[in-house]
Backbone as ProteinMPNN parsed JSONL, in Angstrom:
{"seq_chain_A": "XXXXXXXXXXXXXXXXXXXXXXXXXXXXXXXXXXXXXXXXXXXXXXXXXXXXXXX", "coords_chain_A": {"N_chain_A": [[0.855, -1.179, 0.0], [0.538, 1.96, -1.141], [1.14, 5.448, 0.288], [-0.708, 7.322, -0.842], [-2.531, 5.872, -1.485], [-3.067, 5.052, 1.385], [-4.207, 7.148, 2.518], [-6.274, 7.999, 1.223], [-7.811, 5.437, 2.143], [-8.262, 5.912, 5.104], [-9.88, 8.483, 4.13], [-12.328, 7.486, 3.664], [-12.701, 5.92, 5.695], [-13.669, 7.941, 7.784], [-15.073, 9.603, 6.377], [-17.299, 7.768, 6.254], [-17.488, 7.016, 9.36], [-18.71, 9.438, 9.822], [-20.559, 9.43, 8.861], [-21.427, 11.003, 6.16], [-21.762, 12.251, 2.69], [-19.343, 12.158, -0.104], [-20.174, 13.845, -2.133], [-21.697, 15.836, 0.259], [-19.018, 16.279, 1.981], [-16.802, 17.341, 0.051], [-18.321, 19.661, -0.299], [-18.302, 20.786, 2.117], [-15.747, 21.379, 2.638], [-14.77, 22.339, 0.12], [-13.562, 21.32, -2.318], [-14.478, 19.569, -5.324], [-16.478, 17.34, -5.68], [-15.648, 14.903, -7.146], [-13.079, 15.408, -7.029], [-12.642, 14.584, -4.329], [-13.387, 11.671, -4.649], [-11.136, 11.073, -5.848], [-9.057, 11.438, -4.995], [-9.954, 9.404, -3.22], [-9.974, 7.108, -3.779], [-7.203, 6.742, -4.213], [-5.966, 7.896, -6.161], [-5.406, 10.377, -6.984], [-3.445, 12.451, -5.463], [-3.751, 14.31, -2.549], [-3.111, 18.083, -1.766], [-0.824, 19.687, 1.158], [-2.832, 21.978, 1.897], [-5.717, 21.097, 0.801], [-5.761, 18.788, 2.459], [-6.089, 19.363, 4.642], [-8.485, 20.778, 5.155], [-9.909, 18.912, 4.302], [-10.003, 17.382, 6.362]], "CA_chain_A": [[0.0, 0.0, 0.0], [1.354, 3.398, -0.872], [0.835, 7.0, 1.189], [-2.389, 7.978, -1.649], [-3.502, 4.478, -1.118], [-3.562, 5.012, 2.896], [-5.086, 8.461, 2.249], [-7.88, 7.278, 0.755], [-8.561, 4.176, 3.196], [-8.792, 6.823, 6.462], [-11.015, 9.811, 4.305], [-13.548, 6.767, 3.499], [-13.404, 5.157, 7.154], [-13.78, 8.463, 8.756], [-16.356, 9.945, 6.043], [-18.324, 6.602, 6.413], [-17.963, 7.23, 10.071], [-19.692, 10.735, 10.157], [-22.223, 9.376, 7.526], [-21.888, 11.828, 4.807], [-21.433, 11.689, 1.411], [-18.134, 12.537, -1.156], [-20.61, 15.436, -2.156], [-21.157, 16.884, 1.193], [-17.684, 16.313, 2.388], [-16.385, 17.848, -1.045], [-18.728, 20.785, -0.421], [-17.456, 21.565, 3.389], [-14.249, 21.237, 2.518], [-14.496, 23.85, -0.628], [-13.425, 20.81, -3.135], [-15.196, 18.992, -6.147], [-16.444, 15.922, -5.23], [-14.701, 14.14, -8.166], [-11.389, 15.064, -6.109], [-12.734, 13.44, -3.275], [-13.013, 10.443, -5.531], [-9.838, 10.787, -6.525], [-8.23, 10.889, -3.284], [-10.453, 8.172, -1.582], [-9.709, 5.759, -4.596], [-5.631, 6.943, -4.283], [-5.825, 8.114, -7.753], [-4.731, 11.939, -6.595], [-2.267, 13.167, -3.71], [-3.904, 15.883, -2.194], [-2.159, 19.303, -1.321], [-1.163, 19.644, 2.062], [-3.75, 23.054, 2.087], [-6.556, 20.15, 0.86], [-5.782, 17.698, 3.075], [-6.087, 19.703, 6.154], [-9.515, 21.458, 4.614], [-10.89, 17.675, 4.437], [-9.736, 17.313, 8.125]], "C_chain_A": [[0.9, 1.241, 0.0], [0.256, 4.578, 0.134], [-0.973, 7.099, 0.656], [-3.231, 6.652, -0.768], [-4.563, 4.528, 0.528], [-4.012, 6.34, 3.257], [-6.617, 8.205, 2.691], [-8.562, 6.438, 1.808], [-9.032, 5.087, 4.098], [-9.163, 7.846, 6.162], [-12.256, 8.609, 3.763], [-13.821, 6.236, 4.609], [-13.977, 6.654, 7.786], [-14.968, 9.134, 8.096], [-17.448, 9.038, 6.39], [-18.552, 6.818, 8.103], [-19.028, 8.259, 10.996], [-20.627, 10.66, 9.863], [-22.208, 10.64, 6.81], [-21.326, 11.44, 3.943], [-19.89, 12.055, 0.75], [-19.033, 14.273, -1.355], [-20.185, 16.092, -0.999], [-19.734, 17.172, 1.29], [-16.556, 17.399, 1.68], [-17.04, 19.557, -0.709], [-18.287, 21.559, 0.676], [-16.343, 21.708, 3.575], [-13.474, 22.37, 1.176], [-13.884, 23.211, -1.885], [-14.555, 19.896, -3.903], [-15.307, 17.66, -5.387], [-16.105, 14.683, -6.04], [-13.328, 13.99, -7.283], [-11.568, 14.225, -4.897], [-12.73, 12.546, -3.685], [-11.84, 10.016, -5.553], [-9.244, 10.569, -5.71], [-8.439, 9.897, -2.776], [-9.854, 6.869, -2.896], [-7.574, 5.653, -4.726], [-5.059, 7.219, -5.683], [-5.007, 9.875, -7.344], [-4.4, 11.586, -5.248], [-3.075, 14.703, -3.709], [-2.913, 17.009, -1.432], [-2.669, 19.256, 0.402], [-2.881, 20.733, 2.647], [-5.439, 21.744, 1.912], [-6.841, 19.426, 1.644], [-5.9, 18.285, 4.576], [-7.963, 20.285, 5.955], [-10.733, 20.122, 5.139], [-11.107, 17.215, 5.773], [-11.205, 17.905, 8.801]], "O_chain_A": [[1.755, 1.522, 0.84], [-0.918, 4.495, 0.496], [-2.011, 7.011, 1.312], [-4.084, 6.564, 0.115], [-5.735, 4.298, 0.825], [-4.182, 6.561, 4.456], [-7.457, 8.191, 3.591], [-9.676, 6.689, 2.267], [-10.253, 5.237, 4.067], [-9.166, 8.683, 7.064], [-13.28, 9.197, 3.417], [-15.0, 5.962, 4.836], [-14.994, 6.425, 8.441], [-15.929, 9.363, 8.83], [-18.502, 9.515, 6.811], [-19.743, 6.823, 8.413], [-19.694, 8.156, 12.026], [-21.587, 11.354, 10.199], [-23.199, 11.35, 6.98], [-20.504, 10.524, 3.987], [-19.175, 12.279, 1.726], [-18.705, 15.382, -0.935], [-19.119, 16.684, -0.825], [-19.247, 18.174, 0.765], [-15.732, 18.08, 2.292], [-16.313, 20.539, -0.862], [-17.924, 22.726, 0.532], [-15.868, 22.147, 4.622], [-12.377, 22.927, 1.129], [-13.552, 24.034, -2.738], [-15.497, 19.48, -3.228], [-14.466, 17.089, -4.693], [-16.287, 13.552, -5.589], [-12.711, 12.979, -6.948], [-10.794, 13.342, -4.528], [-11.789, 11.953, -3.157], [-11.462, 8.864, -5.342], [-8.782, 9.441, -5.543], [-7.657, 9.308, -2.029], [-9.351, 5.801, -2.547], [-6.895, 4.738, -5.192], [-3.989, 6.852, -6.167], [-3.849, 10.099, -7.697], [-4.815, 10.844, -4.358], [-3.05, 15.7, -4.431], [-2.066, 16.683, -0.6], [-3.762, 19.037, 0.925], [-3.732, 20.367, 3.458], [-6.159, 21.611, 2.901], [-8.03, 19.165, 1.824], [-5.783, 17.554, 5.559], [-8.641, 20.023, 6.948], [-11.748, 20.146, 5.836], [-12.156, 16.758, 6.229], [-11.336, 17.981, 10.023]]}, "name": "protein", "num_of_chains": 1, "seq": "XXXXXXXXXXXXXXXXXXXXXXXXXXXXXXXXXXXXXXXXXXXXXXXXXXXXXXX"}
């Protein structure tokens, strides 16, 4: 498993644990919800500025 890979795994356990969607998440966070895709599948590295946003 790379870094993206283990990205992805802990913004889908922890979205799945809040219960919301890629949309919402994408929308409180001020990114597309395609990039959330992209991140949760380890297809994109998000910027640290992103990755604290999704936080």
């Amino acid at each position: 498993m790379n870094v993206e890979e283990a990205v992805g795994m802990e913004l889908s356990a922890c979205r799945h644990k809040k219960r919301i969607g890629q949309e919402r998440l994408g929308f409180d966070a001020g990114v597309h919800r395609t990039c959330v895709s992209l991140i949760k599948r380890g297809v994109k590295s998000p910027t640290v500025g992103v990755l604290f946003r999704l936080c």
